[in-house]
N, C-alpha and C positions, 0 to 999 in steps of 0.2 A: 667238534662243533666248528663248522664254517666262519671264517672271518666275516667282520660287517663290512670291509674291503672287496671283497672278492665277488666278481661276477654274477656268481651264481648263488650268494649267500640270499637265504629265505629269511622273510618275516610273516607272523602273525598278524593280522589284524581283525582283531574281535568288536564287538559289541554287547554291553551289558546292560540288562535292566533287571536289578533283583532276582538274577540269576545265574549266582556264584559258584554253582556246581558244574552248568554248562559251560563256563570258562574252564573252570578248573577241570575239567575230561579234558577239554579240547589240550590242555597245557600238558597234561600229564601223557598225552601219545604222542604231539608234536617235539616238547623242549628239545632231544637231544639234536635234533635236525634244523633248529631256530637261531638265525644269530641275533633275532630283537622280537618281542610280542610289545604290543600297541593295542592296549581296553579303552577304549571309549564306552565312556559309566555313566550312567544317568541314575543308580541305585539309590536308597536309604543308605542312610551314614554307617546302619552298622554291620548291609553288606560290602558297601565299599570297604570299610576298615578291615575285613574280614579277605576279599584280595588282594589290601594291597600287602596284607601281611606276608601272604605265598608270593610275592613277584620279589624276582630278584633282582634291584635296582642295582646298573641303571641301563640293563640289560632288557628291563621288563619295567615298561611303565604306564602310568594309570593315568589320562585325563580326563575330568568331568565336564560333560553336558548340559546343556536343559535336557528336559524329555521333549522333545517336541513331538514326539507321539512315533512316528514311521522313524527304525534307525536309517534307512538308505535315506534321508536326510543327512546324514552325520558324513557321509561317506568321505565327501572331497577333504573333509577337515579331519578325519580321519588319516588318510592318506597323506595329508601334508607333516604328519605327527611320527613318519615314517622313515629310516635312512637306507635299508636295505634295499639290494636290486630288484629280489623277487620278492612278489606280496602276496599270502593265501588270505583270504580272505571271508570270515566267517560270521556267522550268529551264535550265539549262546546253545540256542535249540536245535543247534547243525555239528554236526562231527564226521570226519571223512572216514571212508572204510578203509581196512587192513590194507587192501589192494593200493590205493591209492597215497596211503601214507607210506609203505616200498617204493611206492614209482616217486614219489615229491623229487627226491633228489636228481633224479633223469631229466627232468621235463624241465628243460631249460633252452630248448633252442625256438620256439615261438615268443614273439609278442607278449601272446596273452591265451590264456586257455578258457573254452568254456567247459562248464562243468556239471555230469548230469547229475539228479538229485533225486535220490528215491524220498517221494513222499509217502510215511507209514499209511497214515491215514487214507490216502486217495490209493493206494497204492500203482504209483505210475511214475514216470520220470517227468521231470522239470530241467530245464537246462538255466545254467547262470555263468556268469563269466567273473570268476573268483580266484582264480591263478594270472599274475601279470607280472612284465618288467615295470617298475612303482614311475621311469620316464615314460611310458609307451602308453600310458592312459590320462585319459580327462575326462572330468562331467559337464559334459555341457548339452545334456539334453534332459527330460523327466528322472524324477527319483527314480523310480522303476527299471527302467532303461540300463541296457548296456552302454558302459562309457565310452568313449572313441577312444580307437586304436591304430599306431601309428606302426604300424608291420605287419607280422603275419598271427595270423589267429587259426587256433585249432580246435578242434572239437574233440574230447576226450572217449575213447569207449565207454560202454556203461556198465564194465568192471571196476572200472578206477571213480567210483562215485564220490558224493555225500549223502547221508542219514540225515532227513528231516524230519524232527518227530512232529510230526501235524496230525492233530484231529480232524476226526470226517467233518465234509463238507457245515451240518447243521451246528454240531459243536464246535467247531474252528472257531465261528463267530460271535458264540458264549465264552467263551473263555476270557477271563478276567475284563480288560474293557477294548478287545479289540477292534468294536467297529468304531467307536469313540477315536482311538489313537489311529486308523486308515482309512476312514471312510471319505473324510474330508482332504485329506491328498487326493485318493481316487477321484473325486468327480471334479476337482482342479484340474487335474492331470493325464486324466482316459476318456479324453473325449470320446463319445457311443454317437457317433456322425459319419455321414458320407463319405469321406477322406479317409477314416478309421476302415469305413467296411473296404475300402477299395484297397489298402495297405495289407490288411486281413485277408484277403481274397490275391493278393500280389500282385494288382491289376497297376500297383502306383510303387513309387518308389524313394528316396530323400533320406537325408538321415534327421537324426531326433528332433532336432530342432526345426528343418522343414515339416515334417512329420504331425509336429504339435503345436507349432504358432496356426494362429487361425488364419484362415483363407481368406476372409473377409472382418468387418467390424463384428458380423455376426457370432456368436458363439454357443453353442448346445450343447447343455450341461443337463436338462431334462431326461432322466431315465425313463419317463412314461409315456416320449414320444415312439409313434411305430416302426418308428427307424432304429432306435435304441432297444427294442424289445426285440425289433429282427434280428439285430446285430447279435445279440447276447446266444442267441440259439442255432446261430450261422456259426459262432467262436465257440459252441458246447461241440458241435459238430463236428469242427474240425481240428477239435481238441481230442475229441475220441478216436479219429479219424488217424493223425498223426502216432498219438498215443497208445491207443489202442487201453485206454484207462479210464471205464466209466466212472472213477471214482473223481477225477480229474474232472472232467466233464459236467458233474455235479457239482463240482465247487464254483466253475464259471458259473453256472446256471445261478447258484447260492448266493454268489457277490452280486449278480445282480439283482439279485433280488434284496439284498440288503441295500444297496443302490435304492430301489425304489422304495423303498420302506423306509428309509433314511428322506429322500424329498419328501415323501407323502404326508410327513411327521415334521416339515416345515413351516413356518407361516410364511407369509409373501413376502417382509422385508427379508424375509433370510434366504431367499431362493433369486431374491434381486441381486442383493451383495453378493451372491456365490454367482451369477451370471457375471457380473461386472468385476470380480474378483479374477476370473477364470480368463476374460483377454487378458490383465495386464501377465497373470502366470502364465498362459501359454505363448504370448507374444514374445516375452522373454527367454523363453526356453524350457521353463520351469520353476516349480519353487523355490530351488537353492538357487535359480538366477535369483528367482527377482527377490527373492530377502537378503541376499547377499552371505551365502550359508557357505560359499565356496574360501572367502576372507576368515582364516583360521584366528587371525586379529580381535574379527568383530564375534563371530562364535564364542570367543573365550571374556568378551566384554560382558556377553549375553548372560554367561554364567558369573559371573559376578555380579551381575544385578539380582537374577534370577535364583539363582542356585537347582538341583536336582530336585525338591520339593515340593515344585511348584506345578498344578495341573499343565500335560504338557499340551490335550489340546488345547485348552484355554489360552494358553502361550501362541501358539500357532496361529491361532481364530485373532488375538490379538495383533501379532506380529503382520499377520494378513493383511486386517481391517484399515492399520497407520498407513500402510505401503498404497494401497489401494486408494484410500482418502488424501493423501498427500503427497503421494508421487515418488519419496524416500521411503528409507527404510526408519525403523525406531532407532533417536538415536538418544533417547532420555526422554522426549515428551512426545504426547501428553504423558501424564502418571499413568501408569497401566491400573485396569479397574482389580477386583478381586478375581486373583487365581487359584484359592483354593480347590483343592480336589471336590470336584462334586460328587454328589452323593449316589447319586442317578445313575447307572449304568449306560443308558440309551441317552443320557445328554450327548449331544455330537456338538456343543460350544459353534455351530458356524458362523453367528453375527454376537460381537461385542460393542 
């Protein structure tokens, strides 16, 4: 096992939500090559008791969460949770292949690697940038987004992958509450505008944070305008194009279309707030700017009020609406209203 000293020593950085067996793969083919794993857990008490039983402290440890719904939320606070040089970095429903778990210990002279992804379901690759030196990155543009990198960046063959077990396109977005826990990030944070298609098209250029502050005061969050419907099927386009994966291609087509079906299923005060919501988050850089999700401080405050319990969009919608209406972040008032889990599937909580 590599020292936590030593240049080249790897760590683990996972993600869990009630999904203790996707840890526990991912542990059982990396450990001997790991000098630290890092679970950021947003589970029921008695899957967490349940990992933290298999982690072998304090070599391996567990911190909890809110759910805020999207874990690349979690990320920056993640990371800072971290002491080793290199960081793999993964999801519960992600496991690297044979190929790639041989090479881990080689791939130490970049920055940062990016990393293709076979998706089961679409069957096509996805690229992610999930291998780093833990100095040589920052989030400071959209969840989504690649974090900045401060040297040289590679792009890995698509031997050396990861296994994403994703359902096709239509069930991707049945499954348990997932447009609930992304869909309200997404139309924060992707904007479907002129800037978008010109970035899309490689006509423009900037990084994340030019990229996604707004141009003007104006901002469009509307999926149903024809700019947003052109967009969607210009990026199915050249998604297959790239790809060469009509499965892939379908799923852009898919999210947008949960996209619209998600506004269409709004009343007007909640399509106001998520316009006016969506300057102060893109002006900021993004949602972990502006709730301030990057402060591993305040994160860990959050979970002491909150606990892992508690509906995580709900929390978010909440989190949002304070930042938005008063300029700060929550920092105890007002009282947060009820966060129970609702019962609704298709609640998407956008205005509290």
């Amino acid at each position: 096992m590599q020292s936590s000293s030593s240049s080249s020593a790897l760590g683990l950085l996972t993600y869990s939500r009630n999904d203790v067996d996707g840890v526990l793969r991912n542990l059982e083919a990396l450990r001997p090559l790991l000098a630290e794993t890092v679970v950021i857990d947003s589970s029921e008490p008695t899957g967490r008791a349940e990992l933290e039983s298999v982690l072998q402290s304090p070599r391996e440890r567990l911190y909890v969460t809110p759910p805020l719904g999207n874990s690349d939320l979690m990320r920056p606070f993640g990371l800072s949770k971290c002491t080793s040089d290199r960081v793999l970095q993964l999801d519960s429903d992600e496991s690297p292949s044979p190929a790639l778990v041989e090479e881990l210990p080689r791939l130490v002279t970049a920055e940062a690697y990016v990393v293709p992804r076979w998706e089961v379901g679409a069957r096509g690759f996805t690229y992610h940038m999930r291998l780093f030196r833990r100095r040589s990155v920052s989030y400071t543009g959209p969840s989504h987004g690649f974090p900045r990198v401060v040297g040289h960046t590679q792009v890995l063959p698509r031997r050396l992958h990861l296994i994403h077990r994703s359902a096709p396109a239509r069930r991707y977005w049945d499954l348990d509450d997932r447009k609930r826990r992304y869909l309200l990030t997404d139309l924060l944070e992707r904007p479907y505008d002129w800037s978008y298609l010109l970035r899309l098209l490689g006509l423009s250029a900037g990084d994340e944070r030019d990229q996604h502050g707004p141009r003007s005061s104006s901002v469009s969050v509307d999926p149903l305008t024809p700019v947003s419907r052109m967009i969607a099927y210009v990026e199915a386009v050249r998604t297959l194009v790239l790809s060469q994966s009509p499965g892939l291609a379908r799923f852009v087509i898919e999210q947008a279309r949960q996209r619209s079906n998600a506004w269409k299923g709004m009343s007007q005060v909640q399509r106001d707030w998520l316009r006016e919501t969506a300057k102060g988050v893109r002006g900021s850089g993004g949602i972990v700017q502006y709730l301030r999700l990057a402060d591993a401080s305040y994160v860990e405050r959050l979970n002491r009020t909150f606990g892992p319990s508690v509906d995580g969009p709900r929390l978010l919608a909440f989190l949002l609406s304070v930042r938005t209406r008063t300029g700060a972040v929550w920092e105890g008032t007002p009282s947060p209203p009820n966060l129970a889990i609702s019962a609704n599937p298709d609640d998407l909580s956008f205005a509290i």
